[in-house]
PyMOL Python script that loads the backbone (N, CA, C, O; Angstrom):
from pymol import cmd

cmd.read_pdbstr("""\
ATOM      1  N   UNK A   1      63.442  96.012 102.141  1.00  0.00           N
ATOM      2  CA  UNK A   1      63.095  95.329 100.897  1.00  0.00           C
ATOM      3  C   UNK A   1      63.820  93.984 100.793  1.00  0.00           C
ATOM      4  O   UNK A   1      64.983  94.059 100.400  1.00  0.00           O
ATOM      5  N   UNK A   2      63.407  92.937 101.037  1.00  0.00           N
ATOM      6  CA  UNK A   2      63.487  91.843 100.383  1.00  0.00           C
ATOM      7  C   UNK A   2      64.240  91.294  98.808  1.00  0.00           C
ATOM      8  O   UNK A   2      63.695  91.501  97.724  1.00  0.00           O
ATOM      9  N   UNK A   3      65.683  90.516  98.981  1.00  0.00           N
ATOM     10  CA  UNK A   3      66.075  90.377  97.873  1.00  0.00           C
ATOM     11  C   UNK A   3      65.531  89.352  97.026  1.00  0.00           C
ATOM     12  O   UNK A   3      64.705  88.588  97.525  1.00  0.00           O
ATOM     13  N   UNK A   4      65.880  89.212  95.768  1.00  0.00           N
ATOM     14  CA  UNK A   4      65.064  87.929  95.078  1.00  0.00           C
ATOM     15  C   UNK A   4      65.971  87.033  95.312  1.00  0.00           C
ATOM     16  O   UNK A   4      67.099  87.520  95.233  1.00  0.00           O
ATOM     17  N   UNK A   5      65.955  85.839  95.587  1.00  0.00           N
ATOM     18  CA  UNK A   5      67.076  84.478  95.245  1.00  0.00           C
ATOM     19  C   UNK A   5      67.985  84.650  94.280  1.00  0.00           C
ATOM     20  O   UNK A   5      69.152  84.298  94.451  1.00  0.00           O
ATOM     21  N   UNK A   6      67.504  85.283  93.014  1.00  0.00           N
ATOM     22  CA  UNK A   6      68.722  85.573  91.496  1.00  0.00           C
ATOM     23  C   UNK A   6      69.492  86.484  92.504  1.00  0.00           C
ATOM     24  O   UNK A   6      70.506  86.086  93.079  1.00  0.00           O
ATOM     25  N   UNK A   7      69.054  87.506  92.657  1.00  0.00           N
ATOM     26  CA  UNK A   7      69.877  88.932  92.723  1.00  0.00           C
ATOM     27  C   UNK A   7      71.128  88.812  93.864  1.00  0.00           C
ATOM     28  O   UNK A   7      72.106  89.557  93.811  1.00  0.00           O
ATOM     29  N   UNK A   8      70.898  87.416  95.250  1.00  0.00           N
ATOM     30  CA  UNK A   8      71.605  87.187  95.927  1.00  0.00           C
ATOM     31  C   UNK A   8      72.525  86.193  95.762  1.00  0.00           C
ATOM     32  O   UNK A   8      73.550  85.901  96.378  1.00  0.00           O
ATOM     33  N   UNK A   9      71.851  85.632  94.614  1.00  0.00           N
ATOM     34  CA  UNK A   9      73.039  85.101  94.156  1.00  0.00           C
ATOM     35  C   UNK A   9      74.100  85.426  93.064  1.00  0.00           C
ATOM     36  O   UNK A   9      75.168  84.859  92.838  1.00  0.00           O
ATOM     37  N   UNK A  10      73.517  86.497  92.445  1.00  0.00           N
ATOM     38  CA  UNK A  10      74.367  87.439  91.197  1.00  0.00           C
ATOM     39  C   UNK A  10      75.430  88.001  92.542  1.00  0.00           C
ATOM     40  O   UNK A  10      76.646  87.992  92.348  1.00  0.00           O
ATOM     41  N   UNK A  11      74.849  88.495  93.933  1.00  0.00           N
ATOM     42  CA  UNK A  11      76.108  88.975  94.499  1.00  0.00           C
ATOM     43  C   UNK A  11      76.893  87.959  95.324  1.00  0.00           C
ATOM     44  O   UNK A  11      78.008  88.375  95.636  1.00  0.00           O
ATOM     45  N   UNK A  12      76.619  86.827  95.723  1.00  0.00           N
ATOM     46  CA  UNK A  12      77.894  85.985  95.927  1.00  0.00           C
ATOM     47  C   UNK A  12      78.542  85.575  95.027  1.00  0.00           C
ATOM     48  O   UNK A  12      79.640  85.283  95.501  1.00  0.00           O
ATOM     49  N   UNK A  13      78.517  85.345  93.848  1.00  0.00           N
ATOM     50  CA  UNK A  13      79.167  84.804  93.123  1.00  0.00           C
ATOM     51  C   UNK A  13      79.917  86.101  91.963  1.00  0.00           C
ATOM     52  O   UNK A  13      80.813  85.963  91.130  1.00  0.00           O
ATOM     53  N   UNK A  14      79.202  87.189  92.306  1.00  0.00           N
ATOM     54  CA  UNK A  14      80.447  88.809  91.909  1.00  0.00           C
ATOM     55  C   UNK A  14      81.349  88.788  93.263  1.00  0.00           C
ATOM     56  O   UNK A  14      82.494  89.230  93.169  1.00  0.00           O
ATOM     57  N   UNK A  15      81.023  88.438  94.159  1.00  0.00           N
ATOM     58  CA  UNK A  15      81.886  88.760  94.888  1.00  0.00           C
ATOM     59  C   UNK A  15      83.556  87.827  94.867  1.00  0.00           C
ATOM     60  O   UNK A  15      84.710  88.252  94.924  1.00  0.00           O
ATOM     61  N   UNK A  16      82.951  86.319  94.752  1.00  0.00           N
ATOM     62  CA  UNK A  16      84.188  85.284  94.173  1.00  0.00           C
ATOM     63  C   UNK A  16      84.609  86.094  93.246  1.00  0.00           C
ATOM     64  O   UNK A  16      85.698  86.668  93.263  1.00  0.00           O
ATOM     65  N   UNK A  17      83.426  86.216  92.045  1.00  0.00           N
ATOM     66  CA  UNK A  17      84.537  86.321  91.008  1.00  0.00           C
ATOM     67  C   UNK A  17      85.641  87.574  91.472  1.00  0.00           C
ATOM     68  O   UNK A  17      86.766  87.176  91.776  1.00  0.00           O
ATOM     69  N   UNK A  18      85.464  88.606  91.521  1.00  0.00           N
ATOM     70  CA  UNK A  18      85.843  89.781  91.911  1.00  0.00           C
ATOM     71  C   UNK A  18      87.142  89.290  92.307  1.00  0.00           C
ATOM     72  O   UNK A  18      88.080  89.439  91.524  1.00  0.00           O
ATOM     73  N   UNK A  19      87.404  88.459  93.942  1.00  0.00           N
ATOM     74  CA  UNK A  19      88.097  87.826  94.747  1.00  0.00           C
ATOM     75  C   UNK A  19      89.193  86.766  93.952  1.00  0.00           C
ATOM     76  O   UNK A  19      90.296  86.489  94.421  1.00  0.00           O
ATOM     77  N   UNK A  20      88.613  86.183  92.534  1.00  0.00           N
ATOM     78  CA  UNK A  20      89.476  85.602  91.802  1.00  0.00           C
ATOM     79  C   UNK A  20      90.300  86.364  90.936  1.00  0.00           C
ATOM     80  O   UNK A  20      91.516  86.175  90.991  1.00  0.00           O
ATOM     81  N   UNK A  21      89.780  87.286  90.056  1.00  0.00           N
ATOM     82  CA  UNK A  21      89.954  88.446  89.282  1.00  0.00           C
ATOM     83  C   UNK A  21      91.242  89.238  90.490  1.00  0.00           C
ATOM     84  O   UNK A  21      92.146  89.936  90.030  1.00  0.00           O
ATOM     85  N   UNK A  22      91.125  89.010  91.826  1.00  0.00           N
ATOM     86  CA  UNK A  22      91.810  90.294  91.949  1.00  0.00           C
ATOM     87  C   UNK A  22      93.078  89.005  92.080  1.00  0.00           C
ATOM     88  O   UNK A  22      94.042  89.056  91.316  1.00  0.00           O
ATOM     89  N   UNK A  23      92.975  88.063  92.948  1.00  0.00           N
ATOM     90  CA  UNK A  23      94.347  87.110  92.729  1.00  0.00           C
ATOM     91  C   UNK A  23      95.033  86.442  91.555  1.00  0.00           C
ATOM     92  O   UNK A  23      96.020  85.709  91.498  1.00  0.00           O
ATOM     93  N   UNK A  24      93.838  87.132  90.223  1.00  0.00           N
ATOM     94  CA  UNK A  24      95.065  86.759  89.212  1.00  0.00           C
ATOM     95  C   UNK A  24      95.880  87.634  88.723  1.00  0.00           C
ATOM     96  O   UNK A  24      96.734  87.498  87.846  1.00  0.00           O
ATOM     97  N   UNK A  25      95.358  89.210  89.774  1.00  0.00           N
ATOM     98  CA  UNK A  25      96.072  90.304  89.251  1.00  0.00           C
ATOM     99  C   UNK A  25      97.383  89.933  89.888  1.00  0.00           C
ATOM    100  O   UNK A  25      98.512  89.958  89.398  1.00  0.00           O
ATOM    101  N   UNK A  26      97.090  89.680  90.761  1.00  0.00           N
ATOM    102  CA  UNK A  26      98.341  89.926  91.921  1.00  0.00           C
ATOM    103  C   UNK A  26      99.110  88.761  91.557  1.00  0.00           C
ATOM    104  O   UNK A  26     100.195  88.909  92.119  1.00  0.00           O
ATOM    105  N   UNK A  27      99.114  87.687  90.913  1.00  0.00           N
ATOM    106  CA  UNK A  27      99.763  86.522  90.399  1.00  0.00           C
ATOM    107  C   UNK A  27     100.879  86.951  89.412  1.00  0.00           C
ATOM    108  O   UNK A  27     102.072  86.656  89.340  1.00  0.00           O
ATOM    109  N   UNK A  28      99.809  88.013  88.438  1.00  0.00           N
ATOM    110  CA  UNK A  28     100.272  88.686  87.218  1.00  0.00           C
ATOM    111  C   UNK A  28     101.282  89.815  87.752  1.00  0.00           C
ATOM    112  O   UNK A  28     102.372  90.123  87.271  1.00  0.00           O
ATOM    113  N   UNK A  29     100.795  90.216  88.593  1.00  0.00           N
ATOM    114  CA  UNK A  29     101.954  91.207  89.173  1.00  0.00           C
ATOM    115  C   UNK A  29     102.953  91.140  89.893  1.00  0.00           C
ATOM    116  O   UNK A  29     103.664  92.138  90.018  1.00  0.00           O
ATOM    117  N   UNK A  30     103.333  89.651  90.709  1.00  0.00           N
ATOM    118  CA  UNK A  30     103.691  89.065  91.561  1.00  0.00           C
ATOM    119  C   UNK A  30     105.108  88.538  90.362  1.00  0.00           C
ATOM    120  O   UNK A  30     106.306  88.732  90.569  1.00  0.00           O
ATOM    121  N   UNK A  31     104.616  87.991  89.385  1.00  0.00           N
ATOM    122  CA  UNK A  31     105.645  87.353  88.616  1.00  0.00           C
ATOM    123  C   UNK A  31     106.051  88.810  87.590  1.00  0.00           C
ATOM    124  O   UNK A  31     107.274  88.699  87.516  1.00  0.00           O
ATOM    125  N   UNK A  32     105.761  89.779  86.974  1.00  0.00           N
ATOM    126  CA  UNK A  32     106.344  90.781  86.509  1.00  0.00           C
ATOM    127  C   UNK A  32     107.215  91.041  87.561  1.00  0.00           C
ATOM    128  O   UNK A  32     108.405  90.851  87.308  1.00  0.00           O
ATOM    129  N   UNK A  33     106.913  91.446  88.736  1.00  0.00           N
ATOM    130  CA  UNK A  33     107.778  92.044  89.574  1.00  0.00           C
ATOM    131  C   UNK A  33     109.249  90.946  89.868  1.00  0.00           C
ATOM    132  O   UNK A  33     110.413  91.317  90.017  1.00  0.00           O
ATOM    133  N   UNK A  34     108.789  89.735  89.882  1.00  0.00           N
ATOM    134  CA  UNK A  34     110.099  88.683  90.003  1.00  0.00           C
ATOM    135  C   UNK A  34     110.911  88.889  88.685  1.00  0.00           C
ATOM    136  O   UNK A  34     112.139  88.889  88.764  1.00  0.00           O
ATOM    137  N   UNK A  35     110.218  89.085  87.321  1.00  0.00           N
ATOM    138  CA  UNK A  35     111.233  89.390  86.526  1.00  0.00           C
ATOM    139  C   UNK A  35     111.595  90.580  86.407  1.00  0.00           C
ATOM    140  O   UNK A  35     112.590  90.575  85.682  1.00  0.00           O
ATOM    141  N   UNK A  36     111.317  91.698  86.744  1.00  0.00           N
ATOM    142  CA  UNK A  36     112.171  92.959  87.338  1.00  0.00           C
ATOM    143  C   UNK A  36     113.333  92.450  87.907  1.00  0.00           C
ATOM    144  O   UNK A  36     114.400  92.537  87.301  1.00  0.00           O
ATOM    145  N   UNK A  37     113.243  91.887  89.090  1.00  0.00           N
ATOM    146  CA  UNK A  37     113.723  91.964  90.450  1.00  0.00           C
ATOM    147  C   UNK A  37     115.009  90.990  89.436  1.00  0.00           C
ATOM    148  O   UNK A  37     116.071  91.605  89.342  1.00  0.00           O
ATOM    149  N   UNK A  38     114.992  90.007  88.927  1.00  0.00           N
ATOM    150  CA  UNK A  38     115.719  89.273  87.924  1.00  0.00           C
ATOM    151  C   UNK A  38     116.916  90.382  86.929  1.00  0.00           C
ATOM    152  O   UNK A  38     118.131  90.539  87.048  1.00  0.00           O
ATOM    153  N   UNK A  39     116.142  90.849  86.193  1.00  0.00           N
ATOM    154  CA  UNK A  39     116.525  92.294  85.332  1.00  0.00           C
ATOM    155  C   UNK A  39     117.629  93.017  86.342  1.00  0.00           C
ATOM    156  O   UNK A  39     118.839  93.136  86.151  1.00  0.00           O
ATOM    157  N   UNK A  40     117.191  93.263  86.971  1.00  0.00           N
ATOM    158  CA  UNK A  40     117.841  94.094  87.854  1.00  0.00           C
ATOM    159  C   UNK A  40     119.010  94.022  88.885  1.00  0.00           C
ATOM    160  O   UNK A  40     119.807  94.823  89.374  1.00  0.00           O
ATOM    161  N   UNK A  41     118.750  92.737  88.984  1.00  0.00           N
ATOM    162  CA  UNK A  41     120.272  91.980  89.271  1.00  0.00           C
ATOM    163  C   UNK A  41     121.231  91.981  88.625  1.00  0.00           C
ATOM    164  O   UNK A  41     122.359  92.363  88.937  1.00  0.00           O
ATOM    165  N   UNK A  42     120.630  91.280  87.063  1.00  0.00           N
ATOM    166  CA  UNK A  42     121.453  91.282  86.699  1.00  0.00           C
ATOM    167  C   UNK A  42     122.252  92.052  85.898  1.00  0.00           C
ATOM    168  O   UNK A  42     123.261  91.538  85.415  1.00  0.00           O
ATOM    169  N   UNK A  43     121.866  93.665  85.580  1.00  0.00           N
ATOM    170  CA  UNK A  43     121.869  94.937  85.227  1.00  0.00           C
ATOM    171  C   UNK A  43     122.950  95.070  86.797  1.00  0.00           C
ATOM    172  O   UNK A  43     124.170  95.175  86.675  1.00  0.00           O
ATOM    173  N   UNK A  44     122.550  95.055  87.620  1.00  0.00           N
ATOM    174  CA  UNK A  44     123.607  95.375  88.990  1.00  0.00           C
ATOM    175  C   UNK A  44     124.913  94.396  88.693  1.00  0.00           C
ATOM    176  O   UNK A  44     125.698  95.032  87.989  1.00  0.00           O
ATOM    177  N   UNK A  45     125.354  93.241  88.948  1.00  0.00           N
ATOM    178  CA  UNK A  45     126.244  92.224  88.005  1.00  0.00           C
ATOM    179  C   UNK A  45     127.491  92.717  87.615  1.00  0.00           C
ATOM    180  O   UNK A  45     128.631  92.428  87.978  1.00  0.00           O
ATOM    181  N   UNK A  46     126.916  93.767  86.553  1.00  0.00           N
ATOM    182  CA  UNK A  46     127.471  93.895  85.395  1.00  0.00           C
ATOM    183  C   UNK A  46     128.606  94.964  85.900  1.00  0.00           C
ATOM    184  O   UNK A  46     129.430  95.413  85.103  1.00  0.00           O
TER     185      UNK A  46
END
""", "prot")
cmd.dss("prot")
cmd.show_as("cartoon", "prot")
cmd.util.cbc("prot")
cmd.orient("prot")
């Protein structure tokens, strides 16, 4: 079966988004974890 032009392009551009969505998780999680890692130093420090 043959896709339509919309439908192939609804899936390249879910697929970016998806691909953006997941690197702003990991941005978001990337910097929580630095302020842990912060916390936790300085909780050790003490």
């Amino acid at each position: 079966m043959k896709k339509s032009p919309l439908s192939q392009v609804k899936e390249l551009f879910g697929d970016k988004y998806k691909e953006e969505i997941k690197k702003k998780l990991n941005l978001k999680r990337a910097i929580s974890n630095k302020k842990t890692l912060k916390l936790l130093k300085k909780q050790g420090n003490k």
